[in-house]
C-alpha positions in Angstrom: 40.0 15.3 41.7 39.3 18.8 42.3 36.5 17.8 44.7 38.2 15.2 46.4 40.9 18.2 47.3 37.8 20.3 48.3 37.0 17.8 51.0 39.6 17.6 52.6 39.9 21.3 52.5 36.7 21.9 54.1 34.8 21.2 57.1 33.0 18.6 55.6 36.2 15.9 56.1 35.6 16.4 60.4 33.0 13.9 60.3 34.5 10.9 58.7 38.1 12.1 60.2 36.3 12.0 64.1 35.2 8.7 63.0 37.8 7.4 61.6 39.6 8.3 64.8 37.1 6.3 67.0 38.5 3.6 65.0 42.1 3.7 65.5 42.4 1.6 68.7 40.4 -1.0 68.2 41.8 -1.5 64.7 45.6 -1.3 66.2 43.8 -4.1 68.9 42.5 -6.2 65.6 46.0 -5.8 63.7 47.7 -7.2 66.6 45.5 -9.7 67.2 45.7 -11.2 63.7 49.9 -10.8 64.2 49.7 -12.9 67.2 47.7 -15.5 65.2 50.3 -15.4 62.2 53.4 -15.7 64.1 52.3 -17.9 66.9 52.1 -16.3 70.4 51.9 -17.6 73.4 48.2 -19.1 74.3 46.7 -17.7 77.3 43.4 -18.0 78.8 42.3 -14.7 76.9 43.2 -16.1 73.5 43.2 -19.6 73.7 40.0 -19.6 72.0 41.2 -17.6 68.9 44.1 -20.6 68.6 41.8 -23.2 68.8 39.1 -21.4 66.0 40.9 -18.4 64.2 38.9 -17.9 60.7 35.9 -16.1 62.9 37.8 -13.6 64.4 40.0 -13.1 61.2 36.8 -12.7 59.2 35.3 -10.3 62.1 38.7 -8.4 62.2 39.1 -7.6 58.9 35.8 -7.0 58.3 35.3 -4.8 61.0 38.0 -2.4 60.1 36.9 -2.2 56.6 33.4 -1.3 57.7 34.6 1.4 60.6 37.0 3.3 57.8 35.2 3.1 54.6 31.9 3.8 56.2 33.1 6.9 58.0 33.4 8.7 54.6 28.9 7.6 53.8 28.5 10.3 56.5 30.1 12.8 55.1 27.2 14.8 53.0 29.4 17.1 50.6 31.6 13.6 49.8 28.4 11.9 49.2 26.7 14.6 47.0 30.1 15.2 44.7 30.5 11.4 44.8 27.9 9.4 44.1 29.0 6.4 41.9 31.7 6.3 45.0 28.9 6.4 47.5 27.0 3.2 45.9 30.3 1.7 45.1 31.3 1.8 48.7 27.7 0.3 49.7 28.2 -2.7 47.9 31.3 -3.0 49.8 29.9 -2.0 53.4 26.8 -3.9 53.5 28.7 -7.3 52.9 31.2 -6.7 55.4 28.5 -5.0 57.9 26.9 -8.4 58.1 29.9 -10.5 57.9 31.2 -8.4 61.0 27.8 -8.9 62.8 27.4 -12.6 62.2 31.0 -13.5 63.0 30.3 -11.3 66.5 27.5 -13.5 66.9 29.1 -16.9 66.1 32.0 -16.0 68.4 29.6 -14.8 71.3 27.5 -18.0 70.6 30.2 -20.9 70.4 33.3 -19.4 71.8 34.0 -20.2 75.6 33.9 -16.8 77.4 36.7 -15.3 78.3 37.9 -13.6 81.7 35.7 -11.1 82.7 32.7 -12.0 80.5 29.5 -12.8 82.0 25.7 -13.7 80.8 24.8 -9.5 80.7 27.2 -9.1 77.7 26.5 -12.4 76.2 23.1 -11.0 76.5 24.1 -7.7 75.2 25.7 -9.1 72.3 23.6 -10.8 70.8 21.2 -7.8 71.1 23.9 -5.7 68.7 24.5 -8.2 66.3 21.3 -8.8 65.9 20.3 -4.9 65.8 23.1 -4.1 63.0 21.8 -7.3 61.2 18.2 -6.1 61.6 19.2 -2.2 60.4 21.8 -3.4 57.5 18.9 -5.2 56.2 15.9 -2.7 56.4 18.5 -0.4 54.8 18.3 -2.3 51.8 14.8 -2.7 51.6 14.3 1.3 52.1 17.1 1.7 49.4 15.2 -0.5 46.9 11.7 1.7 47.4 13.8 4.8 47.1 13.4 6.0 50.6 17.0 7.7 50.9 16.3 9.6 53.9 15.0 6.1 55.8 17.7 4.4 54.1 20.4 6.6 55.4 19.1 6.8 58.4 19.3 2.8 59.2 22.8 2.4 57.6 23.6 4.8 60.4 22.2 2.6 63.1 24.0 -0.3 61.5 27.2 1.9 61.8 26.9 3.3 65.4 26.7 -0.9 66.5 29.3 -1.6 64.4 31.1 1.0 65.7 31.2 0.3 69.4 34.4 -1.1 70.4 35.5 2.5 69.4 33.2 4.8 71.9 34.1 1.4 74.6 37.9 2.3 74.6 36.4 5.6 76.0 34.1 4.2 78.6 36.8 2.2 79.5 39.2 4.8 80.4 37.9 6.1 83.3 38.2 2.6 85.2 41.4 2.0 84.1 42.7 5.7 85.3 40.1 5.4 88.8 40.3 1.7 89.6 42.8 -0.1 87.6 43.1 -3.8 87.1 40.5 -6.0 85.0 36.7 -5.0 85.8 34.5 -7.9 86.5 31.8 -9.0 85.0 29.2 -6.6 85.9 31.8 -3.2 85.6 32.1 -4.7 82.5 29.1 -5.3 81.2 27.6 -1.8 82.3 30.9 0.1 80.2 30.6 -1.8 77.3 26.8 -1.7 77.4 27.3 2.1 78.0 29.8 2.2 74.6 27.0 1.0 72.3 24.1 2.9 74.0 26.0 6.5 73.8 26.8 5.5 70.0 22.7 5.0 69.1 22.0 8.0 71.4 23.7 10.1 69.2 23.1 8.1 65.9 19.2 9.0 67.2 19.9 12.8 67.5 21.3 13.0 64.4 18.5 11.0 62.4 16.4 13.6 63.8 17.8 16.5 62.9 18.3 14.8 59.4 14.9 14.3 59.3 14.0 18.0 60.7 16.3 19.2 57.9 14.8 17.4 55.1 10.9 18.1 56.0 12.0 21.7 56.3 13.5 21.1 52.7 9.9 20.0 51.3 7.5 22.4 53.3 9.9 25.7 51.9 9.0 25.5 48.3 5.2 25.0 49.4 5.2 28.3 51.3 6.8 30.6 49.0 4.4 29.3 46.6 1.5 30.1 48.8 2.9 33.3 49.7 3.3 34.8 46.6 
């Protein structure tokens, strides 16, 4: 108890609360899309495809929101250290729902007509990022079971900044809507939500690497004081 308190007393909490944050919109987006399946909207050429097949986007929904809030809290290093049985616990939560948000996103941009807007770039893109957070979900497991915690927490991050998109995309976004207005086309499209994903690895990237700076720092310390002295 006393150290869940202490997180969210310290600066510790910023990094899941900044993600957590990223994920508000398109969770909001998510909520009201599975509303409009319950209680029977109006079909339109943007959802008509969601009326006609609903389970893949319910499943990719739900498990996309799960995944974007419960993950944000792996990141945090003093939650992780004080909690550990939470930290594996969550894990076998996340990894299910990480690849049950993937392969829905990959069903969908598979067998569902495109919508409005959509073009063969982000098909193209798509499948890339499902494919990627597949890819890194599963070579996070297989670094977990040879111990590798520093390799393992560094492709669970990967898998997260994919997942993660649609959040850093409501961003890129923005500036079209306040400049331009109206729906972008295909290619304006393509290039800001490509752009969502690619500043969310960029940074995933930066910070491996200054995890990885910190931790072979970590090992060569001991080694010198022991040759100095």
């Amino acid at each position: 108890m006393n150290a869940t308190r202490s997180f969210w007393t310290n600066s510790d909490s910023r990094i899941p609360t900044a993600l957590i944050a990223l994920s508000v919109v398109p969770a909001l987006a998510g909520t009201a899309r599975v509303a409009q399946l319950a209680g029977g909207a109006n079909i339109t050429p943007e959802n008509a495809r969601f009326f006609a097949m609903p389970l893949p986007i319910l499943i990719h929904i739900v498990a996309v929101i799960v995944y974007s809030v419960l993950g944000a809290f792996q990141f945090s290093p003093g939650f992780r250290t004080q909690r550990r049985g939470w930290h594996r616990a969550a894990g076998r939560i996340l990894v299910p729902c990480g690849l049950m948000a993937a392969m829905s996103g990959l069903w969908m941009t598979q067998f569902f007509p495109w919508p409005p807007g959509d073009g063969q770039l982000l098909y193209f893109e798509r499948l890339v990022v499902g494919s990627g957070m597949i890819a890194s979900i599963g070579l996070g497991l297989y670094e977990i079971a040879r111990r590798n915690f520093v390799a393992h927490g560094a492709w669970m991050m990967r898998a997260y900044a994919l997942g993660l998109g649609a959040g850093t995309q409501v961003l890129t976004h923005l500036p079209w809507f306040i400049f331009v207005g109206g729906k972008p086309s295909e290619a304006p499209r393509a290039v800001m939500m490509g752009a969502g994903w690619l500043i969310n690895m960029i940074v995933a990237e930066y910070l491996i690497r200054r995890m990885a700076r910190t931790a072979s720092s970590h090992v060569r310390r001991p080694h010198t004081l022991a040759t100095s002295a």
